[in-house]
PADO-971463 format. One record per residue: residue number from 1; residue in one letter; z, y, x of N, C-alpha, C in turn. Coordinates in nm, 2 decimals. Layout:
! PADO-971463
NUM,A,Z,Y,X,Z,Y,X,Z,Y,X
...
//
This chain:
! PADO-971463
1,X,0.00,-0.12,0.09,0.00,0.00,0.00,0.00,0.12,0.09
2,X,-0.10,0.21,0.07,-0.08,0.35,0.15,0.05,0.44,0.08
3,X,0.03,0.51,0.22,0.22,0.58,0.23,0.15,0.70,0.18
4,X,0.25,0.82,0.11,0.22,0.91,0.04,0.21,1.02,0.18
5,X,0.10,1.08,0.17,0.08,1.20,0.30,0.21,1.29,0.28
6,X,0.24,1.35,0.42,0.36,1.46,0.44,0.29,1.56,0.40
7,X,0.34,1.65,0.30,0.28,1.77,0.22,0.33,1.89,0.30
8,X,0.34,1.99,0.37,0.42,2.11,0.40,0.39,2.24,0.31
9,X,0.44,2.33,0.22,0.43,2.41,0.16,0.41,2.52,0.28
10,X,0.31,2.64,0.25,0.36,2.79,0.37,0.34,2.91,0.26
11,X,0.45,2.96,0.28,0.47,3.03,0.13,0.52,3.18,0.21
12,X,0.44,3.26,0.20,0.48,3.41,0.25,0.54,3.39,0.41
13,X,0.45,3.31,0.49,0.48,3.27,0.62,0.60,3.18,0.62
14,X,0.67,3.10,0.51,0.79,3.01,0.58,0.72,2.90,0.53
15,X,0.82,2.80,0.59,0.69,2.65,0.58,0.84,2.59,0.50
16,X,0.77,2.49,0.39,0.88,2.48,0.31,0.81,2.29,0.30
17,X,0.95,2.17,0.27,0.94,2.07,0.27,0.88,2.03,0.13
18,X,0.83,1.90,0.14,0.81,1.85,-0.02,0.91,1.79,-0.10
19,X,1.07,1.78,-0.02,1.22,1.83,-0.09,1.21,1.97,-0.10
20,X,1.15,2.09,-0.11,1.20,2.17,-0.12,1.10,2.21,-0.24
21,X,0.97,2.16,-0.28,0.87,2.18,-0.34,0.94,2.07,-0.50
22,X,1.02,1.99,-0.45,1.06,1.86,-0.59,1.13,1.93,-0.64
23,X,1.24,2.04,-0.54,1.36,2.08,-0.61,1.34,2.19,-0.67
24,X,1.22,2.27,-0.68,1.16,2.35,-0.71,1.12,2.28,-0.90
25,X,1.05,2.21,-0.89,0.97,2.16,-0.95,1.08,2.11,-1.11
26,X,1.18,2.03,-1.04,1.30,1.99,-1.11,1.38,2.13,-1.23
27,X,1.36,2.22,-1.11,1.40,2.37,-1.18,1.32,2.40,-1.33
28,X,1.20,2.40,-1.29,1.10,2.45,-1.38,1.10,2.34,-1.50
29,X,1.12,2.16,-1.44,1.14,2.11,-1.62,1.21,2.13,-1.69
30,X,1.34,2.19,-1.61,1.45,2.21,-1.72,1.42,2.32,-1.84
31,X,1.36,2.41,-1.76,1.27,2.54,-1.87,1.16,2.50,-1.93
32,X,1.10,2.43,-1.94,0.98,2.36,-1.99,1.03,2.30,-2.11
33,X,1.16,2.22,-2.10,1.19,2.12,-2.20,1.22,2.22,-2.30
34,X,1.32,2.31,-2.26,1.39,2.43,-2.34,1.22,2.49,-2.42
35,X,1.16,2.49,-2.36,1.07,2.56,-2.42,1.00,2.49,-2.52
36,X,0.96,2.39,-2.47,0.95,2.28,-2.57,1.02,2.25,-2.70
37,X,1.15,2.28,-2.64,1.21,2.26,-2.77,1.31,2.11,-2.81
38,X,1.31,2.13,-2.65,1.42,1.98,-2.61,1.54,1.98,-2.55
39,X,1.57,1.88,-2.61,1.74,1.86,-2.51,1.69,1.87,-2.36
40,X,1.78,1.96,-2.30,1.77,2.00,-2.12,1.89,1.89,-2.10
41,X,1.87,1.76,-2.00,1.95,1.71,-1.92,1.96,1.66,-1.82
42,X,2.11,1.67,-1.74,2.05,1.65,-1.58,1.97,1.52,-1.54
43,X,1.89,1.57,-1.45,1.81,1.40,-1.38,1.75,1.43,-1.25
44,X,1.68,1.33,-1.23,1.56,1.39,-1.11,1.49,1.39,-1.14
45,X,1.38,1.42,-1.05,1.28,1.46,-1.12,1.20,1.40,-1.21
46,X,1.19,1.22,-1.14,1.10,1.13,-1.19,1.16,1.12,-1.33
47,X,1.30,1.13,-1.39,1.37,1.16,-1.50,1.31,1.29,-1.60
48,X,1.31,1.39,-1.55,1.26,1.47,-1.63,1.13,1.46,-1.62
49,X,1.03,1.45,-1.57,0.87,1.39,-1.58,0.86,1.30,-1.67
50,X,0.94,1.22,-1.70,0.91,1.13,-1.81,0.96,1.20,-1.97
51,X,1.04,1.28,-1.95,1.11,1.33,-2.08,0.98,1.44,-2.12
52,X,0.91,1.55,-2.03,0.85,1.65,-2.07,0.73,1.55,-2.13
53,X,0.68,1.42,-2.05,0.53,1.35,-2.11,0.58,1.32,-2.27
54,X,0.72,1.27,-2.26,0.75,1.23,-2.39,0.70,1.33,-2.52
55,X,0.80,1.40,-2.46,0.82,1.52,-2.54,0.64,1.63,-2.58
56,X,0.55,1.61,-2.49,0.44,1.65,-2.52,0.35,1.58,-2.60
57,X,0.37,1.44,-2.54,0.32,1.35,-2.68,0.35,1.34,-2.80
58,X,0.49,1.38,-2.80,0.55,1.36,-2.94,0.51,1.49,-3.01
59,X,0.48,1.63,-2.95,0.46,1.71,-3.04,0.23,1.72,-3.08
60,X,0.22,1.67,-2.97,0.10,1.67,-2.98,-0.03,1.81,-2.95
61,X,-0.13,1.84,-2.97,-0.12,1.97,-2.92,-0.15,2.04,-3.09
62,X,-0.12,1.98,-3.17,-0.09,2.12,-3.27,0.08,2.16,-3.27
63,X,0.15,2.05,-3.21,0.27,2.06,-3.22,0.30,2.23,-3.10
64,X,0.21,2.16,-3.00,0.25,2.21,-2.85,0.23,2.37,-2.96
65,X,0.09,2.37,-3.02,0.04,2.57,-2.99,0.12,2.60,-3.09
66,X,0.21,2.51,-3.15,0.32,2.60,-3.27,0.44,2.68,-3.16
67,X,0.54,2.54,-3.11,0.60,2.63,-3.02,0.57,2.75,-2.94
68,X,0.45,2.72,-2.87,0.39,2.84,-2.81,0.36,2.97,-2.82
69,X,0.30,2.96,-2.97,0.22,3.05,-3.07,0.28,3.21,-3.01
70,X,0.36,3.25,-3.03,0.44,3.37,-2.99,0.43,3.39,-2.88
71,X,0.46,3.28,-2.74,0.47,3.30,-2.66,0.31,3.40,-2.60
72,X,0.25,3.29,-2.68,0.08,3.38,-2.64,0.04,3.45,-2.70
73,X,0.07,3.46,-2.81,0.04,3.61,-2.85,0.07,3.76,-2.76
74,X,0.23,3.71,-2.72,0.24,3.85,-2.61,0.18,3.84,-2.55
75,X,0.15,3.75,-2.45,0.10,3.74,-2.29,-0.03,3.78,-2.34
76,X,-0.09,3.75,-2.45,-0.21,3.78,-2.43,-0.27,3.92,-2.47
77,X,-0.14,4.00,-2.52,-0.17,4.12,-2.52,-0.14,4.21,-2.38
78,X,-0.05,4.15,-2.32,0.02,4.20,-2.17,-0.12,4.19,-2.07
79,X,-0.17,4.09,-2.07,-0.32,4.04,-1.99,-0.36,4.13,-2.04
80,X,-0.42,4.14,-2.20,-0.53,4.25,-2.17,-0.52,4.40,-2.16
81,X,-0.39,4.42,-2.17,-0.35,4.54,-2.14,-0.36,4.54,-1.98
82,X,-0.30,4.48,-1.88,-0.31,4.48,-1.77,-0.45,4.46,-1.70
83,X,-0.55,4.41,-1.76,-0.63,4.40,-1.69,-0.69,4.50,-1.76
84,X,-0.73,4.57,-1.86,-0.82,4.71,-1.87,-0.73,4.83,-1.77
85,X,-0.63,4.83,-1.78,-0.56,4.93,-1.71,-0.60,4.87,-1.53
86,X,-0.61,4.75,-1.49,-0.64,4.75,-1.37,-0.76,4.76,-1.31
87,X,-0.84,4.80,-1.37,-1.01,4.81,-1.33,-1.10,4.76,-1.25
88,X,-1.06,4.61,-1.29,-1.10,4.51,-1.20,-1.05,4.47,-1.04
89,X,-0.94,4.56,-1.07,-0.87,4.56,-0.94,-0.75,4.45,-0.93
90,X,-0.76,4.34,-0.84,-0.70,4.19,-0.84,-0.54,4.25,-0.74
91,X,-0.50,4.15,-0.78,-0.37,4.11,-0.65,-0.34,3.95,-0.70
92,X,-0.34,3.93,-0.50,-0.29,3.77,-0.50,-0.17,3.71,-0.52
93,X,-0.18,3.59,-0.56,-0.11,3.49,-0.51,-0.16,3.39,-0.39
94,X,-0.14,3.36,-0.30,-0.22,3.30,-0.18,-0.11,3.18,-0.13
95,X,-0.11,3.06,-0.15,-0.02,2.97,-0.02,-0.10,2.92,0.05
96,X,-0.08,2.84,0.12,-0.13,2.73,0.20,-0.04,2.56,0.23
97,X,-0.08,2.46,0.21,-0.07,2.37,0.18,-0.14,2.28,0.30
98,X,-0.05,2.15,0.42,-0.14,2.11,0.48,-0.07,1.96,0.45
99,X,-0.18,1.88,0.39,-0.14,1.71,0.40,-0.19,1.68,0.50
100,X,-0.11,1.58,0.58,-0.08,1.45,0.70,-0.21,1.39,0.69
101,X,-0.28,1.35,0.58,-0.39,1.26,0.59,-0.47,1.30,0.46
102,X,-0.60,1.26,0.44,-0.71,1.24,0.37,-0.77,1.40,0.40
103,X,-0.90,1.37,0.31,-1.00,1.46,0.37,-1.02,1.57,0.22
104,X,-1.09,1.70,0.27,-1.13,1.80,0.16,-1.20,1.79,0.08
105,X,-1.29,1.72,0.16,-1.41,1.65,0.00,-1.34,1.56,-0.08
106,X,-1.25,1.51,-0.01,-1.20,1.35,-0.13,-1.15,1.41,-0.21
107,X,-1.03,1.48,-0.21,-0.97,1.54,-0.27,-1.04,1.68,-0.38
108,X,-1.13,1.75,-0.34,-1.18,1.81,-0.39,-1.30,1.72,-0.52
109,X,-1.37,1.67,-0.49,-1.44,1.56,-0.56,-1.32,1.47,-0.71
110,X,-1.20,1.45,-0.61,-1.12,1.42,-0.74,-1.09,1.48,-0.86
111,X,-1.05,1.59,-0.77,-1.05,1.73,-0.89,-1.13,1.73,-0.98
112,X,-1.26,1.75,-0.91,-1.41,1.79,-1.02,-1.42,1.66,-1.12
113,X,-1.42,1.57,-1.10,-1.38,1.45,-1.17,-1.22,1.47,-1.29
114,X,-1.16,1.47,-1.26,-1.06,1.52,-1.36,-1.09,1.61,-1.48
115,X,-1.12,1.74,-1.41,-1.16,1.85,-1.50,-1.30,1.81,-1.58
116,X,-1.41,1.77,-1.50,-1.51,1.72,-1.57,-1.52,1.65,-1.70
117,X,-1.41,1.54,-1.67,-1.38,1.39,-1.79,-1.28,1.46,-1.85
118,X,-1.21,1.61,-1.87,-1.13,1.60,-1.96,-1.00,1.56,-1.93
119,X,-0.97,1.51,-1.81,-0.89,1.42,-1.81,-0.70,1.49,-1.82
120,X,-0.72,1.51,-1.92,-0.56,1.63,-1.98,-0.40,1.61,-1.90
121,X,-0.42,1.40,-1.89,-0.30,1.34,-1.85,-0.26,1.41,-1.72
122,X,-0.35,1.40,-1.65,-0.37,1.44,-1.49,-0.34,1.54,-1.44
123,X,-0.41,1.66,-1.53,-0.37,1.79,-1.56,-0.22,1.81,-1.57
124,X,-0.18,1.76,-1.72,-0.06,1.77,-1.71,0.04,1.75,-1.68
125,X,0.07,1.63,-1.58,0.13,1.55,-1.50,0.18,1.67,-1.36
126,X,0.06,1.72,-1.33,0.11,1.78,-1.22,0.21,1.92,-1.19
127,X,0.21,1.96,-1.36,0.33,2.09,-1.31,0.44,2.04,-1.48
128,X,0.57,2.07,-1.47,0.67,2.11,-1.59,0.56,2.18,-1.70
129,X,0.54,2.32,-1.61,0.49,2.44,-1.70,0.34,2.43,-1.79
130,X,0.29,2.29,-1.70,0.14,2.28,-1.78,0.13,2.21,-1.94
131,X,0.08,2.30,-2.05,0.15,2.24,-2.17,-0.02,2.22,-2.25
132,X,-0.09,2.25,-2.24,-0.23,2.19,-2.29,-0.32,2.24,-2.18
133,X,-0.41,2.13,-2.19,-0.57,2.17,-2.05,-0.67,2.04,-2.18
134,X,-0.82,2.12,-2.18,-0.90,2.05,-2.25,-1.03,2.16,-2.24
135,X,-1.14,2.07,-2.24,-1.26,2.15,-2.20,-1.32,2.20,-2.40
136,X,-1.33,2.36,-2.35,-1.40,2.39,-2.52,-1.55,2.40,-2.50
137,X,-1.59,2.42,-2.61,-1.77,2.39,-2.63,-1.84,2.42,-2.56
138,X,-1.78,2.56,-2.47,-1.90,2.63,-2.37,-1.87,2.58,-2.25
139,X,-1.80,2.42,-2.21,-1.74,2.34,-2.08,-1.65,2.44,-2.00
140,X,-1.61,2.56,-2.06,-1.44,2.60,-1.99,-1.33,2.50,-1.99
141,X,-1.23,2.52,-1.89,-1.12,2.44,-1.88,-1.02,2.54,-1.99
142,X,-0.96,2.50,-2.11,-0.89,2.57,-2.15,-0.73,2.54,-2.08
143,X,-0.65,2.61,-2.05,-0.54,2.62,-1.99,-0.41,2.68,-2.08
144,X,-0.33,2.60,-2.12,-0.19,2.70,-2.19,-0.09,2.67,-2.10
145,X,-0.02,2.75,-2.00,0.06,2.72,-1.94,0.15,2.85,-1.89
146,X,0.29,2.84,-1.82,0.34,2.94,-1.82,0.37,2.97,-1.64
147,X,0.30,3.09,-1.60,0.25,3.13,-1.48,0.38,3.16,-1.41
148,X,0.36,3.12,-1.29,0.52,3.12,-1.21,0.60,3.25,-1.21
149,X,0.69,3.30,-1.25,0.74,3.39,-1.23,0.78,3.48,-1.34
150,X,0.69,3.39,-1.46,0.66,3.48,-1.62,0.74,3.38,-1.73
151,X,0.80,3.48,-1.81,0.87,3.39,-1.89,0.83,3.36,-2.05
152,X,0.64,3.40,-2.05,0.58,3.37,-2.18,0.46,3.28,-2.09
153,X,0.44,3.16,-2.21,0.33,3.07,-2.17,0.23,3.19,-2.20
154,X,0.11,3.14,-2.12,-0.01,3.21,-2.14,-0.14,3.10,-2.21
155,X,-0.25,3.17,-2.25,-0.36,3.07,-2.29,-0.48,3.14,-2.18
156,X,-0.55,3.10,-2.13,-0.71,3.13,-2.06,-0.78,3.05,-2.04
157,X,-0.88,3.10,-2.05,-1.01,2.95,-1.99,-1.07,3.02,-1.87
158,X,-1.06,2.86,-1.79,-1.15,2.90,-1.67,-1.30,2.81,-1.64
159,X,-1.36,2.91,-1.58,-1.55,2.88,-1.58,-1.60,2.84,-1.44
160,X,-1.53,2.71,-1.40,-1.57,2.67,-1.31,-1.73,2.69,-1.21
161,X,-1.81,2.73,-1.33,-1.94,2.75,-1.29,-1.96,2.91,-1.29
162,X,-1.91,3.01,-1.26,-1.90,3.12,-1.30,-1.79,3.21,-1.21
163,X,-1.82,3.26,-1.03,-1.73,3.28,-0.96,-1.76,3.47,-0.96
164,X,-1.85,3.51,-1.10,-1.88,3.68,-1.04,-1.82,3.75,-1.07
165,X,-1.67,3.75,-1.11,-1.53,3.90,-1.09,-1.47,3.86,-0.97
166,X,-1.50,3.74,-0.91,-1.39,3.74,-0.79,-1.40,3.82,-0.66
167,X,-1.30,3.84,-0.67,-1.26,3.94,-0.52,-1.25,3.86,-0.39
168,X,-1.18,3.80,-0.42,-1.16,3.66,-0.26,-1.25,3.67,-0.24
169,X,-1.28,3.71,-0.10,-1.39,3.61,-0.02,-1.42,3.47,0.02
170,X,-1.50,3.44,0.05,-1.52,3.30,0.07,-1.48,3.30,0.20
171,X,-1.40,3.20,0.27,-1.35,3.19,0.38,-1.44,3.07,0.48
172,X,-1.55,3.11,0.58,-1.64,2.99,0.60,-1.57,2.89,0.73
173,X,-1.47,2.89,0.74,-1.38,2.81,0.80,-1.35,2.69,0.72
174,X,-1.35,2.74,0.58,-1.32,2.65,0.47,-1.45,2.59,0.41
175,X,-1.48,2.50,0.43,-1.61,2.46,0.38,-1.61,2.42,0.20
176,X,-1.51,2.35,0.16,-1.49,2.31,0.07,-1.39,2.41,-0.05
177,X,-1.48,2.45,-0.16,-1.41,2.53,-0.25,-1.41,2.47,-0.43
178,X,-1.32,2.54,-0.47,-1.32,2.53,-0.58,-1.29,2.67,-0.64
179,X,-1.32,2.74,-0.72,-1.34,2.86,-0.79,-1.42,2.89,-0.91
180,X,-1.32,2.96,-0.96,-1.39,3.01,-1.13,-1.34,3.13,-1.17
181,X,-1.38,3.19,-1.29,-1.27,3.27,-1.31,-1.23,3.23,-1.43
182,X,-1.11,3.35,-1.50,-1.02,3.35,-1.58,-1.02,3.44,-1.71
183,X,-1.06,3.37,-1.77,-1.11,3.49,-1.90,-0.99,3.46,-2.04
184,X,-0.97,3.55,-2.09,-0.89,3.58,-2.24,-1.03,3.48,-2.32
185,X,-0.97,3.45,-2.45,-1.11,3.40,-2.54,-1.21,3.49,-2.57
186,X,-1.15,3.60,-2.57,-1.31,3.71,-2.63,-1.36,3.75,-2.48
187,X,-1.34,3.64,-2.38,-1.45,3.70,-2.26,-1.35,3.80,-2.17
188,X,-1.25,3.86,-2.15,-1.23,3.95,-2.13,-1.15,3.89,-1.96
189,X,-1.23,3.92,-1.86,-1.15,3.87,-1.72,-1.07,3.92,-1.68
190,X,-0.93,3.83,-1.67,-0.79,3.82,-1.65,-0.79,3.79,-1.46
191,X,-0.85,3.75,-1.38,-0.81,3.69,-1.28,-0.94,3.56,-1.26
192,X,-0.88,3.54,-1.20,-0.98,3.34,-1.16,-0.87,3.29,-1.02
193,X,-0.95,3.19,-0.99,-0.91,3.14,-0.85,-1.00,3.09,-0.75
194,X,-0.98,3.12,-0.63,-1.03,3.06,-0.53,-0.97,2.97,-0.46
195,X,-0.99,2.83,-0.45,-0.91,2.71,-0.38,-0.97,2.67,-0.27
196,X,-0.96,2.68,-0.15,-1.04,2.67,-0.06,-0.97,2.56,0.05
197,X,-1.04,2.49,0.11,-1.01,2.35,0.12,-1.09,2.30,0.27
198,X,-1.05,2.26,0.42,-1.10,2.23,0.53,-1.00,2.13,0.59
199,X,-1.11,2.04,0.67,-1.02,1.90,0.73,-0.93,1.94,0.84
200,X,-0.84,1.90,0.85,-0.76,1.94,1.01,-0.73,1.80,1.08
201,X,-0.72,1.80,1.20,-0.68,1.62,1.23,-0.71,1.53,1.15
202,X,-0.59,1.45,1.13,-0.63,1.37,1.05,-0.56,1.40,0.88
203,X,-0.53,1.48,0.80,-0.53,1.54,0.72,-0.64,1.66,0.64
204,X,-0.60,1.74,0.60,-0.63,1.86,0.50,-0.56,2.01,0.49
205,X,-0.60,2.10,0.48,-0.56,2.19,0.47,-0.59,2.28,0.36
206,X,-0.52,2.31,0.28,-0.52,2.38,0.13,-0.49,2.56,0.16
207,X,-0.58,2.62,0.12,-0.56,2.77,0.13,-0.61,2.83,-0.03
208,X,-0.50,2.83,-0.08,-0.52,2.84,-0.25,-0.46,2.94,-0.27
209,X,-0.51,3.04,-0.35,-0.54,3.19,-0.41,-0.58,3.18,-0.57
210,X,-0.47,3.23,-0.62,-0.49,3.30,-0.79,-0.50,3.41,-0.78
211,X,-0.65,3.49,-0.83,-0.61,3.64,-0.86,-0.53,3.66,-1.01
212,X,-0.48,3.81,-0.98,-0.42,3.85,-1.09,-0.45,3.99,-1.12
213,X,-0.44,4.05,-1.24,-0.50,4.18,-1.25,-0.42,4.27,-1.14
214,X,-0.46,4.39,-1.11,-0.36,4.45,-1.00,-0.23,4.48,-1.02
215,X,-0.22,4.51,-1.13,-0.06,4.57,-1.18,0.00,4.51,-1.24
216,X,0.00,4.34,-1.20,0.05,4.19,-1.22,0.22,4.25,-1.19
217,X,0.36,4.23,-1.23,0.43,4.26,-1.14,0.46,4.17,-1.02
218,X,0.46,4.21,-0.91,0.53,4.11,-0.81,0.58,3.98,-0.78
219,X,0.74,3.98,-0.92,0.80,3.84,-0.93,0.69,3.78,-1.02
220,X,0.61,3.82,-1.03,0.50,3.68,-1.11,0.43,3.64,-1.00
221,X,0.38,3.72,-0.89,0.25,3.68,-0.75,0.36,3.57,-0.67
222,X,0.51,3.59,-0.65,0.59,3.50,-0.63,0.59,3.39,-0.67
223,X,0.67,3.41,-0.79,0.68,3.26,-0.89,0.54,3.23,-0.87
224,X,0.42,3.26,-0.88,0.32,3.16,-0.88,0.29,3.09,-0.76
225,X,0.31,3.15,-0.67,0.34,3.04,-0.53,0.37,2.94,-0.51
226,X,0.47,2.90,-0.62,0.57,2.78,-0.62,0.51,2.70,-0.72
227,X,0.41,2.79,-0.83,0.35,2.71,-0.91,0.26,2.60,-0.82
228,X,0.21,2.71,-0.72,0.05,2.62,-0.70,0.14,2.53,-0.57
229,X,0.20,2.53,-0.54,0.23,2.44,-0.44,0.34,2.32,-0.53
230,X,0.40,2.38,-0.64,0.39,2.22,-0.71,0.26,2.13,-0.79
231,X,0.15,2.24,-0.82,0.11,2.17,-0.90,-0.02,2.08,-0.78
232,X,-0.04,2.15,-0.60,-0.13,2.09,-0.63,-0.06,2.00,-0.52
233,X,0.05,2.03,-0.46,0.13,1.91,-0.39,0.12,1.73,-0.52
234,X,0.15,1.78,-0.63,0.15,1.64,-0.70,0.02,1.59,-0.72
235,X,-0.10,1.70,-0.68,-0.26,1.67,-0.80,-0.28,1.57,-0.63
236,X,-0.24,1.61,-0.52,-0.28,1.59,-0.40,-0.24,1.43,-0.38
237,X,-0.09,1.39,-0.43,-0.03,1.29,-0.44,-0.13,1.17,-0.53
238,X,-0.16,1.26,-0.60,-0.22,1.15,-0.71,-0.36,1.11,-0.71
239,X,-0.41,1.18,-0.60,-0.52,1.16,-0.61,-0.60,1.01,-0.53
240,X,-0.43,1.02,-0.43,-0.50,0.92,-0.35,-0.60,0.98,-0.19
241,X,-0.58,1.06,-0.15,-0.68,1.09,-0.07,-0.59,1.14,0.04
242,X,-0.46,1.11,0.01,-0.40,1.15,0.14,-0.35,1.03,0.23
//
């Protein structure tokens, strides 16, 4: 059986363990469940990962957008208030992420596979905060999840095939990308991301960037740090490629 790659988080220059990324992670199910609308109790992680799948199956996703409903309603007036007020002007969230073993394409190829098939479980498996992912008519990834640092879930779809509000540059060190952007339903661009992805030794290296409108506050460019280093520390685990 292959051993699970050593993950290291680098988060505003400090390099952080994948104990430090679980116990991260453990934090955020406890608010997930609450949000959900469940009993919060202590466990580990693999304990609460099983209570949030429960608890998402059990409500289902018409269950999920009731809870929610409110929640996205504000955020999605806050988004588009923030992004007409920022005039296409971004601010990041950026970490960096290096697995021990497997390669950029593998891992990247998994991805596109996931999102392509739909595949929601996979999606949701990999963060507390991720509470519906499903492709709508025009093959956007729909996204309801609640962004690190922010204390309303949000709803957006991202256009995989579609990188022309981004600001990020393409970094040609990085050969391997994933990028889209981030639109409200009536079209209106909130952000995107750039995931950018190169082999090192005998591992990978992850240089992953969410934009956000510019007058995003701060503790959200934070909190989302920890988002993307839990969610793609687990997508990375699961994929096999490390």
């Amino acid at each position: 059986m292959a051993t699970a790659p050593e993950i290291t988080a680098i988060l505003g220059g400090s390099r952080f363990t994948r104990f430090d990324v679980l116990e991260r992670e453990r934090e955020r199910a406890g608010r997930a469940l609450s949000k959900l609308g469940a009993p919060v109790s202590s466990g580990d992680v693999d304990q609460l990962r099983d209570a949030l799948r429960k608890r998402k199956a059990e409500l289902g996703h018409s269950g999920i957008e009731a809870a929610l409903s409110r929640d996205v309603r504000w955020s999605t007036r806050v988004a588009r208030l923030t992004a007409t007020a920022s005039r296409g002007r971004r601010a990041l969230s950026t970490i960096e992420l290096v697995a021990s073993q497997g390669s950029a394409n593998a891992f990247a190829e998994w991805f596109d596979r996931r999102t392509s098939t739909d595949d929601e479980a996979a999606m949701l498996a990999a963060h507390p905060d991720h509470f519906l992912f499903r492709t709508d008519a025009d093959g956007r990834q729909e996204v309801w999840e609640t962004n690190g640092g922010s204390p309303l879930a949000a709803r957006f779809f991202i256009d995989y095939d579609d990188t022309s509000s981004l600001r990020t540059p393409v970094d040609r060190d990085y050969p391997v990308q994933l990028a889209g952007v981030a639109r409200l339903r009536d079209g209106v661009a909130i952000g995107g991301v750039r995931h950018q992805f190169r082999d090192e030794g005998e591992g990978f290296r992850a240089l992953l960037t969410v934009e956000f409108p510019a007058l995003t506050l701060p503790t959200i460019l934070r909190g989302h740090r920890w988002h993307l280093a839990i969610e793609f520390s687990n997508w990375i685990e699961a994929s096999g490629c490390g």
